[in-house]
ROTI-483289 format. One line per 5 residues: number of its first residue (from 1); for each residue x, y, z of N, C-alpha, C, O. Coordinates in nm, 3 decimals. Atoms other than C-alpha are relative to their C-alpha. Layout:
N
NUM	X Y Z X Y Z X Y Z X Y Z ~ ... .
REM end
This chain:
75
1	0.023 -0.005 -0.142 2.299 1.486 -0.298 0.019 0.144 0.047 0.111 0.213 0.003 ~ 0.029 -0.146 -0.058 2.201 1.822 -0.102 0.053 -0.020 0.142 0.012 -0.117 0.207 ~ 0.009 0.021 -0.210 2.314 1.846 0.290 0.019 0.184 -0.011 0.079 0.272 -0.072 ~ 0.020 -0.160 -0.082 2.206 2.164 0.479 0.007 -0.019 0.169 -0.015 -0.112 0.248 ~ -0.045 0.012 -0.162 2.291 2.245 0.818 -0.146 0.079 0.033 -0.211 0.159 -0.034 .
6	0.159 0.025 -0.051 1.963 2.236 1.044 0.047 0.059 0.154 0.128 -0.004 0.222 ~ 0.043 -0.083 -0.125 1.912 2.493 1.365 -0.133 -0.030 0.073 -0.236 0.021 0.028 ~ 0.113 0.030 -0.068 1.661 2.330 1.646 0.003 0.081 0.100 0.114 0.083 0.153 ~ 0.013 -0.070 -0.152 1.577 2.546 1.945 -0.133 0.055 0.086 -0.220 0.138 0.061 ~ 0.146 0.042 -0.054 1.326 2.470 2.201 0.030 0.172 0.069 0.133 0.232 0.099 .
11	0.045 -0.140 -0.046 1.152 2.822 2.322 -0.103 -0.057 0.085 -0.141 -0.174 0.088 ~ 0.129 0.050 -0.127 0.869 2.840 2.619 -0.094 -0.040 -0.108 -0.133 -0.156 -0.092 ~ 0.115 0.097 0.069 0.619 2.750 2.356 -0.001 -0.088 -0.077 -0.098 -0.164 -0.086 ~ -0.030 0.132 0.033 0.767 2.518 2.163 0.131 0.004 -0.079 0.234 0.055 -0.035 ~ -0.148 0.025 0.051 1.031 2.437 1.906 0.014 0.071 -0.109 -0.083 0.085 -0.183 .
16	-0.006 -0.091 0.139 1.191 2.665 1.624 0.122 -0.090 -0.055 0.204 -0.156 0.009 ~ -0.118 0.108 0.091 1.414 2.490 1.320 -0.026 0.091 -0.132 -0.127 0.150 -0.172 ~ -0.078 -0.096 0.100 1.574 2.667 1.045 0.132 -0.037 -0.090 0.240 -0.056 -0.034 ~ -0.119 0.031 0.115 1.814 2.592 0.730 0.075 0.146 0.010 0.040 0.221 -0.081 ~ -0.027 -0.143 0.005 2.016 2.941 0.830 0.068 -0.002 -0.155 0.064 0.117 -0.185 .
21	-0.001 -0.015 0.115 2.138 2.891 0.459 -0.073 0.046 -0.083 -0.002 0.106 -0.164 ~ 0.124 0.005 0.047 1.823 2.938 0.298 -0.119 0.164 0.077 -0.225 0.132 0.130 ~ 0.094 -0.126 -0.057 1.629 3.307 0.428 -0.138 -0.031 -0.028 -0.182 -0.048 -0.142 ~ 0.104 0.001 -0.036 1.313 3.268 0.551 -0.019 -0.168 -0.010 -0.126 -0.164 -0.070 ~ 0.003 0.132 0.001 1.310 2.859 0.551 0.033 -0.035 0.152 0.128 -0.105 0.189 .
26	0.067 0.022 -0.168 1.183 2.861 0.951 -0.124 -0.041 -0.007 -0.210 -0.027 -0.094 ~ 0.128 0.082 -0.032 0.933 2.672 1.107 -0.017 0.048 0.147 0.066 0.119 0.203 ~ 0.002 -0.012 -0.141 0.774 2.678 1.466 -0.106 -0.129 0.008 -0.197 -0.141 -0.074 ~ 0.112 0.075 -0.050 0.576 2.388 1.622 0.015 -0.027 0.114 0.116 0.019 0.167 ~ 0.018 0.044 -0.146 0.489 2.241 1.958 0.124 -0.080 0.037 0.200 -0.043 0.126 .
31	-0.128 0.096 -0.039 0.759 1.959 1.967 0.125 -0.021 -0.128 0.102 -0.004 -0.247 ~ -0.100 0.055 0.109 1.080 1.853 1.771 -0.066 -0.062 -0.111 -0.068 0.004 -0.215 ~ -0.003 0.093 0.140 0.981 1.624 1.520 -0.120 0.081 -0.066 -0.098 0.120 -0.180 ~ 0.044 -0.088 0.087 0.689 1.824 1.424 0.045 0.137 -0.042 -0.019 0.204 -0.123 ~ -0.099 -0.118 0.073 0.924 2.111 1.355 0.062 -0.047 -0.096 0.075 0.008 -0.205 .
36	-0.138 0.088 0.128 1.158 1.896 1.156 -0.082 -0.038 -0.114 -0.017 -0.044 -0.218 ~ 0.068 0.044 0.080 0.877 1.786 0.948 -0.078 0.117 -0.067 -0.099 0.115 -0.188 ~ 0.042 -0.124 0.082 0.721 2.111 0.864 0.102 0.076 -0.035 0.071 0.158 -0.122 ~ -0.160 -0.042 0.064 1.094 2.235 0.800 0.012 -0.041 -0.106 0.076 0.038 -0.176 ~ -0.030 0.056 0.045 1.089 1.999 0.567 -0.047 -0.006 -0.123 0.013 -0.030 -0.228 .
41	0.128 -0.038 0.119 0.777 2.062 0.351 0.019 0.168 -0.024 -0.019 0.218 -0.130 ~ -0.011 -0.143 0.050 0.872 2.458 0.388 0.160 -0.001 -0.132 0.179 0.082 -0.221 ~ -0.116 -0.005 0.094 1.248 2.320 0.201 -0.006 -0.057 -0.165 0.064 -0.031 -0.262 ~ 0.032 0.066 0.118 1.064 2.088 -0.056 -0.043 0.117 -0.092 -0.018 0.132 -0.211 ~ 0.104 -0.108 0.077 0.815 2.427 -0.108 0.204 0.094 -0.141 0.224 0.089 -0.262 .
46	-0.128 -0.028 0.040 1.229 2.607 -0.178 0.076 -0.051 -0.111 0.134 0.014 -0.199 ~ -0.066 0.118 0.100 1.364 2.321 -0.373 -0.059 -0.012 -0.138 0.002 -0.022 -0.245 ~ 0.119 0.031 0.103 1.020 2.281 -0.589 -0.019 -0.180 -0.018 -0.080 -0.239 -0.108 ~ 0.018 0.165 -0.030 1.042 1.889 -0.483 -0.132 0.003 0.030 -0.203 0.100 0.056 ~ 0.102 0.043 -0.084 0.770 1.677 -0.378 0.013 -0.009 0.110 0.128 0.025 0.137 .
51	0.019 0.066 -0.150 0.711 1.576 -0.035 0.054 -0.153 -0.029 0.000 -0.223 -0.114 ~ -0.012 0.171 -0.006 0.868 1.214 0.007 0.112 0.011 -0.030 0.161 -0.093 0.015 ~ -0.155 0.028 0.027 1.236 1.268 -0.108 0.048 -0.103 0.084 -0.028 -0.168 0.155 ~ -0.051 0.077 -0.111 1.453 1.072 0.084 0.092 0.081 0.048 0.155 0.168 -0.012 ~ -0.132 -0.154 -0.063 1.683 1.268 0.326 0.012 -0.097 0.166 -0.045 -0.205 0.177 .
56	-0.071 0.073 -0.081 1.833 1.149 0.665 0.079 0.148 0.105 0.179 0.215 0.078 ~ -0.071 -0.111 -0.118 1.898 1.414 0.998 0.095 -0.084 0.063 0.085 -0.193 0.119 ~ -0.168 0.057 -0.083 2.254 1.347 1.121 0.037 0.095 0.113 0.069 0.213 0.099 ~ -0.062 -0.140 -0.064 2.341 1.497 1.443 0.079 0.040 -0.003 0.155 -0.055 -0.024 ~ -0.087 -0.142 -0.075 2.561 1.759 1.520 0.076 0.027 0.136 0.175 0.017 0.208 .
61	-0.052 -0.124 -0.179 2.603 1.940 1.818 -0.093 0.042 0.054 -0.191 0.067 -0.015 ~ 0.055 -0.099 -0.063 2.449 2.107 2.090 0.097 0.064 0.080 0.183 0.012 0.150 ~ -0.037 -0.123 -0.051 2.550 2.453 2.195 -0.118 0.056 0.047 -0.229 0.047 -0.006 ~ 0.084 -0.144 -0.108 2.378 2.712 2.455 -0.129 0.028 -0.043 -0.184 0.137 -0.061 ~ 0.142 0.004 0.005 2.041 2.554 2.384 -0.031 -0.005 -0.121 -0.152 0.009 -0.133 .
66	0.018 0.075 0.133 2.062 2.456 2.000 0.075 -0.128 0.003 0.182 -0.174 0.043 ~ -0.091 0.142 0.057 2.074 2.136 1.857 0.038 0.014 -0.170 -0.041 0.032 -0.263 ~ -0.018 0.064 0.172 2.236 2.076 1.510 0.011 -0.111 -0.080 0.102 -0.192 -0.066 ~ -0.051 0.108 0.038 2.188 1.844 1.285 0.011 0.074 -0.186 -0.001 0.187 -0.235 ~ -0.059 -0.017 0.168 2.287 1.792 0.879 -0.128 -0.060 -0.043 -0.192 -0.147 0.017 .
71	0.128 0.078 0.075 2.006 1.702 0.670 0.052 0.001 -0.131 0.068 0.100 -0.203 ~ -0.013 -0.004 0.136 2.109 1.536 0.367 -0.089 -0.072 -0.108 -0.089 -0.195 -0.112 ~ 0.055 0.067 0.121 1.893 1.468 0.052 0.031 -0.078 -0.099 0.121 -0.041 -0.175 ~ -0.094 0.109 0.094 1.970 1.190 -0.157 -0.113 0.018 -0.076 -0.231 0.021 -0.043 ~ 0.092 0.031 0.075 1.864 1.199 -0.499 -0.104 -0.126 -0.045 -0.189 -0.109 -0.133 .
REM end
């Protein structure tokens, strides 16, 4: 099992999400969940996984306009 801590933060054009563990493993899209989901395929690209793992966003926190959550991968 993998868990990485997950950086969401909505901007005027849309949403940015980021594994700050991981350099350069950012995304940008229009809304949340399509951020979280191309986050997700940029961590598989990182990992060398497929697409389809199983994994599970746990929230966090929000602070001064981020949300956090945990994303953990189960083998």
């Amino acid at each position: 099992m993998l868990q990485f801590t997950v950086v969401v933060e909505k901007t005027i054009e849309g949403v940015d999400a980021s594994i700050p563990s991981i350099p350069e493993c950012e995304t940008w899209a229009r809304d949340e969940d399509e951020a979280l989901e191309k986050l997700l395929e940029r961590l598989a690209f990182f990992l060398n996984k497929k697409m389809g793992f199983k994994h599970d966003f746990d929230f966090m926190r929000r602070e001064e306009g981020q949300t956090f959550y945990k994303l953990i991968i189960r083998s």
